[in-house]
C-alpha positions in Angstrom: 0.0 0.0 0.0 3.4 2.3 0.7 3.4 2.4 -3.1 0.3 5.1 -3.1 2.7 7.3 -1.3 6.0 7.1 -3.2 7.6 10.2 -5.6 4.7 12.0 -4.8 4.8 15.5 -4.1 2.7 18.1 -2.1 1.0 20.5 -4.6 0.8 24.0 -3.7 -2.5 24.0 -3.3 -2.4 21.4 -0.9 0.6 23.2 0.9 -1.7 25.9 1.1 -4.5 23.9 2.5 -2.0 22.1 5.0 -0.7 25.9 5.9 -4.1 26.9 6.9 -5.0 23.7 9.2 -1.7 24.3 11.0 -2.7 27.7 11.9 -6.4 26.1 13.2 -4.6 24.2 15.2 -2.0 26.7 16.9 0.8 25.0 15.5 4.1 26.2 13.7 4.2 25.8 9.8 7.3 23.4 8.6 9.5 24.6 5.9 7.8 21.7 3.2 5.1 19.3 4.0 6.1 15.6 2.6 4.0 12.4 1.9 6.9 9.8 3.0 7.0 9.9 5.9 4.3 11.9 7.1 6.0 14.8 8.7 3.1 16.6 9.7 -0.4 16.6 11.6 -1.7 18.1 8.5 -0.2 15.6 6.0 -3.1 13.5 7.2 -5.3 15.7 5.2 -3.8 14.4 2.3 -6.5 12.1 0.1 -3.5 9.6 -0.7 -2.7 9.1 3.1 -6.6 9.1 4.3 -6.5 6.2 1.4 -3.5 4.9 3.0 -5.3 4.7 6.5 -9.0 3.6 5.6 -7.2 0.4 4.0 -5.6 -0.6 7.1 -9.1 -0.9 8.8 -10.1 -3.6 10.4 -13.8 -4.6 8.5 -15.4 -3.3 12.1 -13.9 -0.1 11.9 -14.8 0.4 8.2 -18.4 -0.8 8.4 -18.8 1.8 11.6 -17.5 4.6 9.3 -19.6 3.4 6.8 -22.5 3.1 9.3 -22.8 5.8 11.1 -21.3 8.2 8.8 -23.1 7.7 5.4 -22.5 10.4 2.5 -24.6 10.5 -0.4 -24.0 8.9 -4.0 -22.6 10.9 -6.7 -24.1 9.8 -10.1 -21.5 9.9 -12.5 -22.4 12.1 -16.3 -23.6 9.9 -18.6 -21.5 9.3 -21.2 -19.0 8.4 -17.7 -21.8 5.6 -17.0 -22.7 4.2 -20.8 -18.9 3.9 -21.1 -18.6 1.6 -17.1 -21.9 -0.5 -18.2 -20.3 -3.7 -18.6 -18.1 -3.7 -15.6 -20.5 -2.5 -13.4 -23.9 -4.8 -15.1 -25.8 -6.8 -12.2 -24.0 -3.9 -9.2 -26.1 -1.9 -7.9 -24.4 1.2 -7.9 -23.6 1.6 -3.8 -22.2 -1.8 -4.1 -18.5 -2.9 -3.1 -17.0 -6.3 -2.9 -15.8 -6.6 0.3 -13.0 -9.2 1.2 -13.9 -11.3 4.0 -11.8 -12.1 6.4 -10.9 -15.3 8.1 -12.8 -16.2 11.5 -10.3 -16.8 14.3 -11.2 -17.2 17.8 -8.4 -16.7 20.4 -8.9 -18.9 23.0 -6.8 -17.4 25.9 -5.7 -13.4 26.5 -5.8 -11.1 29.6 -7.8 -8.3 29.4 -6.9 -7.1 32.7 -3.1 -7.0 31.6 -3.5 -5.7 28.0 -5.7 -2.7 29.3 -2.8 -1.6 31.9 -0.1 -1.7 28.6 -2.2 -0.3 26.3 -4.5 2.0 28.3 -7.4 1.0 26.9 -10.4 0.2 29.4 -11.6 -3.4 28.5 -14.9 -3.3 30.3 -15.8 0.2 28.0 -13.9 -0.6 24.8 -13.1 -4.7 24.2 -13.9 -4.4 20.4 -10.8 -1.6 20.5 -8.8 -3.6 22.8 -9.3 -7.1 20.8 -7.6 -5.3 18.3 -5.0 -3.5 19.7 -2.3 -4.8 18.5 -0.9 -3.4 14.7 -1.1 -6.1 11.8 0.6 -6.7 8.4 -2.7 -6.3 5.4 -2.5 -10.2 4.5 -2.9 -11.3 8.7 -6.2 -9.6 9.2 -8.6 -11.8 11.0 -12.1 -11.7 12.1 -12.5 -12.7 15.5 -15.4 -14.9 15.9 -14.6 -15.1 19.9 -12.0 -14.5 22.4 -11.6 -16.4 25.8 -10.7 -13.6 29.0 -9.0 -14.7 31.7 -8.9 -12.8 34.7 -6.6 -14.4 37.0 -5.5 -11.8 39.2 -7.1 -10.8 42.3 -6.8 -7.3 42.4 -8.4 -6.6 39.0 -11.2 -9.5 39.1 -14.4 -7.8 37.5 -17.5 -6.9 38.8 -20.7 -8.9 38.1 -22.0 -5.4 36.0 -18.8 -5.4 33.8 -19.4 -9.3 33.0 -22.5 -8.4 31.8 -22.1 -5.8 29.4 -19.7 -8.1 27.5 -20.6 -9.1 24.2 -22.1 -12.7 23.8 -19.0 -14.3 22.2 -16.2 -13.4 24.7 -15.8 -16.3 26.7 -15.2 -15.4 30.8 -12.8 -17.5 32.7 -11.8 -16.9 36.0 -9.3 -18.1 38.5 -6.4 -17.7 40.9 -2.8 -17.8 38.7 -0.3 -20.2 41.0 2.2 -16.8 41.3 -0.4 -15.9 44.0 0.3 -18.9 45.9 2.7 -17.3 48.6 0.4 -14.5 49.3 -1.0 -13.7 52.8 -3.4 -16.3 54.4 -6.1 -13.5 54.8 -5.5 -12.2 50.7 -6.1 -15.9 49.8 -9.3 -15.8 51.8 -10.2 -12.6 50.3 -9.7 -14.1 47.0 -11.0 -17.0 47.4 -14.0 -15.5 48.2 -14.5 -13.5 46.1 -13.8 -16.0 43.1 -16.5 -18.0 44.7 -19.4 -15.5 44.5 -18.3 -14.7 40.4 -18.3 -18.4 39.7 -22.4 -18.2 40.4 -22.6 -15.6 37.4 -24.1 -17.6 34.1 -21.6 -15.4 32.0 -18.4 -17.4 33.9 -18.4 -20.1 31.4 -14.4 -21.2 32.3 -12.3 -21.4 35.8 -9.1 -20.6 35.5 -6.0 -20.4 35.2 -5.1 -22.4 37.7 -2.5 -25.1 38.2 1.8 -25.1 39.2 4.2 -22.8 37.7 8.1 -24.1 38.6 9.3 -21.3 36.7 8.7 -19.7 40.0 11.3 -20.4 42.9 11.4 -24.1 44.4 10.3 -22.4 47.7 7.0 -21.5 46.6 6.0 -24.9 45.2 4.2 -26.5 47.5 2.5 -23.3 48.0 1.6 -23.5 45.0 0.7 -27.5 45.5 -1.6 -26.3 48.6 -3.1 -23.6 46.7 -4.2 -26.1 43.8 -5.7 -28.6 46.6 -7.6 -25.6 47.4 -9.2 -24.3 44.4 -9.6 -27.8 43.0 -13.2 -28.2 45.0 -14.5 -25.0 42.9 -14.3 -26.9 39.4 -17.9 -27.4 38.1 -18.6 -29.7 35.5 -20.7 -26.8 33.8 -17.4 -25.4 33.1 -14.5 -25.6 31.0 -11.2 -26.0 33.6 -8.4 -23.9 32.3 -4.9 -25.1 32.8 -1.6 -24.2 33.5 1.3 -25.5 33.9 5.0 -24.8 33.4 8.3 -26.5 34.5 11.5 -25.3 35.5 13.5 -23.0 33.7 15.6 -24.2 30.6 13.3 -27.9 31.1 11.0 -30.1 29.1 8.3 -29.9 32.0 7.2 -33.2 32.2 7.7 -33.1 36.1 5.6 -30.1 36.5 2.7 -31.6 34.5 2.9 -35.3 36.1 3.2 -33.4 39.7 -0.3 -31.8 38.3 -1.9 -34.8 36.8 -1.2 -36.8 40.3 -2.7 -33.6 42.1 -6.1 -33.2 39.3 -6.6 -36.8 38.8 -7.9 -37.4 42.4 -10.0 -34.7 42.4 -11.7 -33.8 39.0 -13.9 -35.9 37.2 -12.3 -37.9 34.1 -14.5 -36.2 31.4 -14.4 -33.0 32.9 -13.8 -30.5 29.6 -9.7 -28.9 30.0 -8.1 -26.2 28.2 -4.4 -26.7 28.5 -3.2 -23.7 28.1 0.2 -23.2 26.6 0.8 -27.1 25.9 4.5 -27.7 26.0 4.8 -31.1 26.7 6.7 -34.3 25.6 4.9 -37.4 23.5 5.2 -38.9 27.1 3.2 -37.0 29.1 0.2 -36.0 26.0 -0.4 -39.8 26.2 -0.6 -40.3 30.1 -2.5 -36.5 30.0 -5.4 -38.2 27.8 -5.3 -41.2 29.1 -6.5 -39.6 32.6 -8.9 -36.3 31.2 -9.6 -37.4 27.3 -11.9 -34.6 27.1 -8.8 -32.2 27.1 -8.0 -29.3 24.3 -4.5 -28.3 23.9 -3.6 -24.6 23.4 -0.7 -23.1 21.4 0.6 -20.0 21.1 3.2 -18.9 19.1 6.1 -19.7 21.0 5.7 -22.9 19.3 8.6 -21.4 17.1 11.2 -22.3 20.0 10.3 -25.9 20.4 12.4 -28.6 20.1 12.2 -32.2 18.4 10.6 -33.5 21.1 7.9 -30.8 21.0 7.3 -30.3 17.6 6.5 -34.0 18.0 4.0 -33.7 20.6 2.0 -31.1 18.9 2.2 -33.2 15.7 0.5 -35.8 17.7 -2.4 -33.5 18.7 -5.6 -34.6 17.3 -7.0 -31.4 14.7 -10.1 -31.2 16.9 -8.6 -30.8 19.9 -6.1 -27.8 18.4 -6.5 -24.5 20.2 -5.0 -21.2 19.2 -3.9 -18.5 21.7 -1.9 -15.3 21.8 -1.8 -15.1 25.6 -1.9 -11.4 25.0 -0.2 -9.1 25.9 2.5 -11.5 26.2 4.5 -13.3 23.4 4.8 -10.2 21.2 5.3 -10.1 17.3 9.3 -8.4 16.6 9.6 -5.1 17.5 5.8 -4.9 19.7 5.6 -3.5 22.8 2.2 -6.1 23.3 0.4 -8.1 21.7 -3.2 -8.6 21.1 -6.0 -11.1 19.7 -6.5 -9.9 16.4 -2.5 -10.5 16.1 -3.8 -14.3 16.2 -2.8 -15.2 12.7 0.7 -15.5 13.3 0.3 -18.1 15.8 -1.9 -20.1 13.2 1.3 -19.3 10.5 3.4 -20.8 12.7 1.4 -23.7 14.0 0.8 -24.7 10.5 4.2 -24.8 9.4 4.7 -27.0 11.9 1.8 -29.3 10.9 2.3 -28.8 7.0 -1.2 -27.2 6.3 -2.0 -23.6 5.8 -2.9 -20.9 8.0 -5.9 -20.4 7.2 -7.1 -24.3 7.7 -5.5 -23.8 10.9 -7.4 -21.3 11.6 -11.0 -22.5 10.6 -10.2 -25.6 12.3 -9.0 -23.7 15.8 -12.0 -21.3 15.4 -14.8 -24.5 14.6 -12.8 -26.3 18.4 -13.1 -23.2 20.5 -16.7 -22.8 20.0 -17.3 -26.3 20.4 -15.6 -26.3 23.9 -16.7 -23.4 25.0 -20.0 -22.9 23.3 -19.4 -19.6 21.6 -22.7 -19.0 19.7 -21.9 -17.7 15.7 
């Protein structure tokens, strides 16, 4: 799109125009106003640059422009229209062909932590804050659903907030393990307090829960104790979402078996499981299903980093039991500051090379699982 812009120079009318807004605003005049880069406030005046812009909408954006700001139509002269007939025979004249995007549904982020990066208040503005994140023209996605986690005490919502969420964001709630070493009477608090949400009909999910090893060995069987605690909250109504991560610079297979011994005595075999953030070995997928077989796997796009043993294991994933997840804001695209849901497609890019299908199968397929486990009505 960069190529609208290039060896293209401000007329002098335009200058003039650009000269005049600048005063409007109260600001100082630059010497020359320039299209690449945009050196200016006023350079956004500019028809190429407005064209620039309106093409890097997300479809939501562009149909609330076109929505709620409607123009009229401008019939062209009619020698304009004889000449267009066959090209534009069977159109109604208002008519655009509009490409459509590929569904995606991202099936783990935090709200909570994207709005403090990005400042953006996710109980007033989720649509802006699902797409936060800036994306390359060919990864543009549609999200069909996006699963919430709120894991953190201090900024668990408020039963209003929960409900002025749209249909197809998914809620989960629960207590993240790096809690685990808190206060007796915080954990009460919390604990609490996580009970009286769970009662809402838009909690759908609980979680994340489950051991983190990443975290110091002296806080593990805190984090053990913590687990033994929250365990009794599980529902069968909802989906349980997992985590789990080993020590540092380690497969993980001790961290998961450590919480398969803790879940397998006290949740129910066919209870529905979102691993979150699978990264474990052929070993432990087999002995994981063979104790909770109604378990989804989710992948984010650190999949990049694994190793043989790994990229096995997710090759070994059944397709309907793929799940897609950016973790937002963590696991950033090069050069972000955050990331964000609608950033989604490069996780499926990634996952796919790694499974020798395309994207956008990946996709389709993730999107069709999420709703099924979840129940995300289209």
């Amino acid at each position: 799109m960069h190529t609208l812009l290039k060896e293209h120079e401000v007329t002098p009318r335009q200058s003039e125009i650009m000269k005049h807004f600048c005063q409007y605003l109260g600001r100082s005049v630059p010497d020359k106003f320039q299209i690449l880069p945009p050196n200016y406030v006023a350079v956004l005046h500019h028809w190429r640059v407005l064209h620039l812009i309106s093409a890097s909408l997300q479809v939501e954006r562009c149909m609330f422009w076109k929505n709620f700001f409607t123009g009229p139509f401008f019939q062209k002269p009619q020698s304009d229209q004889e000449e267009d007939t066959a090209s534009m025979e069977g159109m109604h004249p208002n008519e655009c062909q509009e490409v459509e995007l590929p569904m995606a549904v991202d099936s783990h982020f935090h709200p909570d932590r994207l709005s403090e990066k990005t400042s953006i208040p996710w109980a007033k503005d989720i649509t802006k804050l699902l797409y936060a994140g800036p994306v390359e023209p060919n990864h543009l996605v549609r999200l069909g659903g996006s699963v919430a986690v709120f894991c953190d005490p201090s900024t668990y919502p408020t039963i209003s907030q929960l409900n002025v969420l749209p249909g197809n964001i998914v809620v989960a709630l629960g207590l993240h393990p790096h809690h685990a070493r808190k206060s007796r009477r915080l954990l009460d608090e919390a604990v609490e307090r996580l009970q009286r949400l769970l009662r809402s009909e838009r909690v759908t999910a609980f979680g994340e829960i489950g051991i983190d090893h990443s975290d110091p060995e002296s806080e593990w069987a805190y984090q053990s104790e913590l687990l033994r605690r929250l365990t009794p909250l599980v529902k069968q109504e909802h989906v349980l979402e997992i985590h789990c991560r080993g020590m540092k610079d380690e497969c993980g297979t001790e961290a998961y078996l450590l919480l398969l011994h803790h879940l397998k005595k006290r949740i129910s075999r066919m209870q529905r499981i979102n691993l979150h953030y699978f990264t474990g070995y052929p070993y432990l997928l087999e002995r994981w299903l063979e104790q909770f077989p109604e378990t989804w796997f989710g992948f984010t796009s650190m999949v990049k980093n694994f190793d043989r043993n790994h990229r096995d294991s997710s090759n070994l994933v059944k397709e309907y039991r793929l799940l897609l997840e950016t973790d937002a804001p963590y696991f950033t695209l090069e050069g972000q500051p955050l990331s964000s849901p609608n950033q989604i497609y490069r996780t499926a890019e990634i996952v796919a090379e790694l499974r020798q299908v395309s994207a956008d199968h990946i996709l389709s397929v993730t999107a069709k699982n999420a709703k099924t486990l979840y129940r995300i009505k289209d």
